[in-house]
MDTraj code that builds the backbone (N, CA, C; nanometers):
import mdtraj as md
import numpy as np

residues = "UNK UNK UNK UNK UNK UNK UNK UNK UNK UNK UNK UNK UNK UNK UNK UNK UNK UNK UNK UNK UNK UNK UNK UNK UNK UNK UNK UNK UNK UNK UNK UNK UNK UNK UNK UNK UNK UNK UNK UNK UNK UNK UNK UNK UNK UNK UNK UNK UNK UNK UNK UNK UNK UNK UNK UNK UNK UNK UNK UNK UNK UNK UNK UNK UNK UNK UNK UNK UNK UNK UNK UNK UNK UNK UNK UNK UNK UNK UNK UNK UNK UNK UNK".split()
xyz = np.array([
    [-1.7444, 0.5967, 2.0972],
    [-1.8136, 0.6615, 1.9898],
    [-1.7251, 0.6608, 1.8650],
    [-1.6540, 0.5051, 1.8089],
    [-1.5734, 0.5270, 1.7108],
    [-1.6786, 0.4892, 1.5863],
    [-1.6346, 0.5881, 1.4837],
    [-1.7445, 0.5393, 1.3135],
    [-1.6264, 0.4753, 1.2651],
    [-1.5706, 0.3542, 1.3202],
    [-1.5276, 0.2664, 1.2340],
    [-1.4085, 0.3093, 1.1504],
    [-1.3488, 0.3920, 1.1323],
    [-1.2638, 0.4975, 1.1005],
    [-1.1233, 0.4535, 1.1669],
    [-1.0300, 0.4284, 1.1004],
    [-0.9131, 0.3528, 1.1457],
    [-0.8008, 0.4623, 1.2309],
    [-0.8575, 0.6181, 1.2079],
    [-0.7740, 0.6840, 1.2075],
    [-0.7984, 0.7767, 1.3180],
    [-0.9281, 0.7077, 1.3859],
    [-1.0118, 0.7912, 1.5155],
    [-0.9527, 0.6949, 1.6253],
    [-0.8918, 0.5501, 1.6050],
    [-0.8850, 0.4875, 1.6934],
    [-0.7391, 0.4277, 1.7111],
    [-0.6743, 0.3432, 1.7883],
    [-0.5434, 0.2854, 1.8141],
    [-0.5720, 0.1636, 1.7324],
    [-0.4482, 0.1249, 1.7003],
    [-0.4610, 0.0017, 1.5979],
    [-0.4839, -0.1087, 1.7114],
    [-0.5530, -0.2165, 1.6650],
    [-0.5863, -0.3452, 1.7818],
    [-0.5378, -0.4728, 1.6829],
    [-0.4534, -0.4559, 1.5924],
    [-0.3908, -0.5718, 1.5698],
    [-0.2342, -0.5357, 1.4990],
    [-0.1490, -0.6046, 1.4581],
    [-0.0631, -0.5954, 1.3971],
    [-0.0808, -0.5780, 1.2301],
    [-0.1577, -0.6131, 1.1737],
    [-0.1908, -0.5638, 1.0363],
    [-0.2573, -0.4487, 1.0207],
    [-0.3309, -0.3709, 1.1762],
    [-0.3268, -0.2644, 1.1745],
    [-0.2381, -0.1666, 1.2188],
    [-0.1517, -0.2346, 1.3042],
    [-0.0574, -0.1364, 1.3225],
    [0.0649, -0.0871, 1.2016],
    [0.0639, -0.1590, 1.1209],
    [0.1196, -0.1054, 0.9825],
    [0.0604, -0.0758, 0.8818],
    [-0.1123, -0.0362, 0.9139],
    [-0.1493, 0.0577, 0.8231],
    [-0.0904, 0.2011, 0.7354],
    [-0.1406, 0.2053, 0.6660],
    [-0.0177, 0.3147, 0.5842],
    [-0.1492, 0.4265, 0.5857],
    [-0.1212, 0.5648, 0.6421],
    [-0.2416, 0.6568, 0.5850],
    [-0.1507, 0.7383, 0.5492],
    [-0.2921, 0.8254, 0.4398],
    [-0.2199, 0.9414, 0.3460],
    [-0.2042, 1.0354, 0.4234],
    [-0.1184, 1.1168, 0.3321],
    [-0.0442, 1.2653, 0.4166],
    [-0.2027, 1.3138, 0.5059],
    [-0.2740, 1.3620, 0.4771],
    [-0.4197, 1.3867, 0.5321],
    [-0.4155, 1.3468, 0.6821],
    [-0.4102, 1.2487, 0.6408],
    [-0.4690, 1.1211, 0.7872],
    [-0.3664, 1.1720, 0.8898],
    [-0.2455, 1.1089, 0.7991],
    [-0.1085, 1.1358, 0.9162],
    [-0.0867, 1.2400, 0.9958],
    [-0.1211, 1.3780, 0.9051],
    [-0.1360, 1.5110, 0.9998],
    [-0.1856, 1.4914, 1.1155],
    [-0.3726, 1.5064, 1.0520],
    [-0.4355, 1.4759, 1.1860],
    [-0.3455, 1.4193, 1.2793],
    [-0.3326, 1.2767, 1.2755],
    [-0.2773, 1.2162, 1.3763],
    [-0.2258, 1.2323, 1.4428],
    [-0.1026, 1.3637, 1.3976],
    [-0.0299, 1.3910, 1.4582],
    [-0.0680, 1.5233, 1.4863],
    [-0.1246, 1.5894, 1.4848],
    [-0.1894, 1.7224, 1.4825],
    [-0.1817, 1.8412, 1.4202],
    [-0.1143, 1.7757, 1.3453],
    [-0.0260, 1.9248, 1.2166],
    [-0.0821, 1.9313, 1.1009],
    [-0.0717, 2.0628, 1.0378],
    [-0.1225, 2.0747, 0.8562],
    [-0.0308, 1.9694, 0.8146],
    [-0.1118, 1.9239, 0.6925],
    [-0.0056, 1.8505, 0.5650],
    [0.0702, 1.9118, 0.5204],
    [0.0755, 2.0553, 0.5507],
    [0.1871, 2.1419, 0.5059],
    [0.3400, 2.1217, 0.5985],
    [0.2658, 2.1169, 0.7051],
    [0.4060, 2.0861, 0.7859],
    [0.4859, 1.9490, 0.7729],
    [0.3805, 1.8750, 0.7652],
    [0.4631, 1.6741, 0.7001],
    [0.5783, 1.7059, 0.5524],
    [0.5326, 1.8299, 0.4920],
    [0.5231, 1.8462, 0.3494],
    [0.6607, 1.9046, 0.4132],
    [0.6804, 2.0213, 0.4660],
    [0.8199, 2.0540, 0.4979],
    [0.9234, 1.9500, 0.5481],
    [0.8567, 1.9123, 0.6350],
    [0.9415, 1.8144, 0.7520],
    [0.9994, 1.7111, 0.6457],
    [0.9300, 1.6713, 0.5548],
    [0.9874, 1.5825, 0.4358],
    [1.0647, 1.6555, 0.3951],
    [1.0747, 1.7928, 0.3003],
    [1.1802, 1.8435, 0.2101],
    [1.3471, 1.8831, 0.2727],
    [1.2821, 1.8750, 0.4520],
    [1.4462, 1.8932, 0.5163],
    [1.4464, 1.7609, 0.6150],
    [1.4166, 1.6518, 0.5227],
    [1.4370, 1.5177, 0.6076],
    [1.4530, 1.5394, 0.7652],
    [1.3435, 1.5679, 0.8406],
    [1.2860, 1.5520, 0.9465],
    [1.1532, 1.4708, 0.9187],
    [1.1205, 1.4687, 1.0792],
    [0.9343, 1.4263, 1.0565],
    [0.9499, 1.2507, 1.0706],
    [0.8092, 1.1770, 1.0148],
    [0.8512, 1.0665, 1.0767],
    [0.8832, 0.9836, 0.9639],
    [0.8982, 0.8404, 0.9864],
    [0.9400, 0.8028, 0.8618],
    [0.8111, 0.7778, 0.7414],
    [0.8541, 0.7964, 0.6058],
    [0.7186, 0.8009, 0.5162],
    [0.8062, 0.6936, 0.4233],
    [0.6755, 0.7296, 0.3497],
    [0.6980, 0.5932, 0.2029],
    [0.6490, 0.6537, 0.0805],
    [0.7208, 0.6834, -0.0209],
    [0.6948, 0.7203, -0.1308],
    [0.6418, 0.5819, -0.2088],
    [0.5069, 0.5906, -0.2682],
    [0.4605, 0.4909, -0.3813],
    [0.3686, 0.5457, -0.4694],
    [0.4978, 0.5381, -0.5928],
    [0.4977, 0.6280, -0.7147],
    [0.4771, 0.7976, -0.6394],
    [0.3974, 0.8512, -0.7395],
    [0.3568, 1.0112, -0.6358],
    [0.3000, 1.0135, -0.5454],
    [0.2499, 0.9272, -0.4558],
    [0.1765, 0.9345, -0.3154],
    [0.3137, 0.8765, -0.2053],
    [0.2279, 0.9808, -0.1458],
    [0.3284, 0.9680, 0.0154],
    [0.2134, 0.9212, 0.1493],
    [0.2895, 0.8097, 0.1663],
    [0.2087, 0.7545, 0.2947],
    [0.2942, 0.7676, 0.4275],
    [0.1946, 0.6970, 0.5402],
    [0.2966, 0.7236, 0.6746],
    [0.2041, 0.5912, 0.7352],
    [0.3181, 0.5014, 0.8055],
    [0.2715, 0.3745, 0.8294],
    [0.2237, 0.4275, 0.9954],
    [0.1215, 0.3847, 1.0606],
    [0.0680, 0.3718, 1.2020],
    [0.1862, 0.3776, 1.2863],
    [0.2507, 0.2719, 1.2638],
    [0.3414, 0.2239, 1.3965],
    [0.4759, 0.3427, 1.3907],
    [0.5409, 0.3742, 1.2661],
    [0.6197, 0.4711, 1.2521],
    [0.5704, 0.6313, 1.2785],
    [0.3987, 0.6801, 1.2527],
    [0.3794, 0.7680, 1.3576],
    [0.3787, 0.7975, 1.4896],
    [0.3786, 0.6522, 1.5478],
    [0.3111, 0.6711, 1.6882],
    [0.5358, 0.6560, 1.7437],
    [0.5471, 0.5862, 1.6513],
    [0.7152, 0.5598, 1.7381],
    [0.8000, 0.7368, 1.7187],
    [0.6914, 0.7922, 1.6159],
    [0.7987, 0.9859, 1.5856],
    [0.6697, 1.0559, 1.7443],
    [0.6516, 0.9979, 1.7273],
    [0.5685, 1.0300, 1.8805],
    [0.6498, 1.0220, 1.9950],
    [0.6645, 0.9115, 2.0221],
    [0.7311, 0.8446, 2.1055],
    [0.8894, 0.9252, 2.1435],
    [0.9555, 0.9334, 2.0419],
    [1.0936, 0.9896, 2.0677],
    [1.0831, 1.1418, 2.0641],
    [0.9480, 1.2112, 2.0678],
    [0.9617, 1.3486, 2.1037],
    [0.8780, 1.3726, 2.2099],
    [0.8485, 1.3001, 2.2870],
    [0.7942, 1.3088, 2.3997],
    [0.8753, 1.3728, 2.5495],
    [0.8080, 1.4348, 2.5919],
    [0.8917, 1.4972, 2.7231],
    [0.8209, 1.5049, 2.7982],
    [0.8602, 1.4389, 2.9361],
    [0.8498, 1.4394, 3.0509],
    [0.9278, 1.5013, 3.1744],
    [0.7838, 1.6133, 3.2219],
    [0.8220, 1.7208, 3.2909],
    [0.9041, 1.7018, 3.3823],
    [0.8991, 1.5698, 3.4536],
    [1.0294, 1.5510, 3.5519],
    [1.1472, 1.5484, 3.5299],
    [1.1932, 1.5085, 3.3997],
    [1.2894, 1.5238, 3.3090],
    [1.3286, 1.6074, 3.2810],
    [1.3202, 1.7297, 3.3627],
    [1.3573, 1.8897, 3.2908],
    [1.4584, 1.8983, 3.2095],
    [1.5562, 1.8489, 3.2330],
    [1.6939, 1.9074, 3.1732],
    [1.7029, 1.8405, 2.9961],
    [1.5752, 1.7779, 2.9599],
    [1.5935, 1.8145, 2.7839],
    [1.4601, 1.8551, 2.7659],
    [1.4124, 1.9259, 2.8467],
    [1.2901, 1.9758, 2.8352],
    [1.2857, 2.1258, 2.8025],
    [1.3859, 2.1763, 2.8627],
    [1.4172, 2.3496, 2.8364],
    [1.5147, 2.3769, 2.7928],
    [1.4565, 2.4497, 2.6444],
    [1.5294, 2.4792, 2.5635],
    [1.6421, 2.6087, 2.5841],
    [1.7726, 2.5652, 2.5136],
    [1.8679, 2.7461, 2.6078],
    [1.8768, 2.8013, 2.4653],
])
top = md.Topology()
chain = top.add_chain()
for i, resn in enumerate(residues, 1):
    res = top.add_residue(resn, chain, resSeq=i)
    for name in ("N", "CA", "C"):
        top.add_atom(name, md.element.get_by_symbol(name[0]), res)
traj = md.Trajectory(xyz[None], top)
């Protein structure tokens, strides 16, 4: 049930996987307000972005890879719980 919408679905090529979406999109994606991308930028965290001119984008493949390296797996306990 995708409307064609680049940002409902996984990229299926390499020119989509370096799509660039706006702060908006990227949240979603990742499931957070734009407020929080908006912090995570001002104390260089978060994933990697691209300033062009005053717009801030976030490429596909660099969301899904700030994905990727915060992922935890429960069998993995020992960087899973925090002291």
């Amino acid at each position: 049930m995708s409307n064609g919408d680049p940002s409902q679905r996984a990229p299926t090529s390499e020119a989509e996987a370096t799509y660039a979406y706006p702060v908006a999109k990227a949240a979603a994606f990742l499931n957070v307000a734009p407020k929080t991308l908006a912090n995570w930028r001002s104390m260089g965290k978060g994933p990697k972005f691209c300033r062009l001119g005053r717009r801030v984008v976030y490429r596909v493949d660099d969301l899904r890879q700030f994905m990727d390296e915060h992922l935890f797996d429960p069998d993995e306990r020992e960087g899973w719980l925090r002291r």
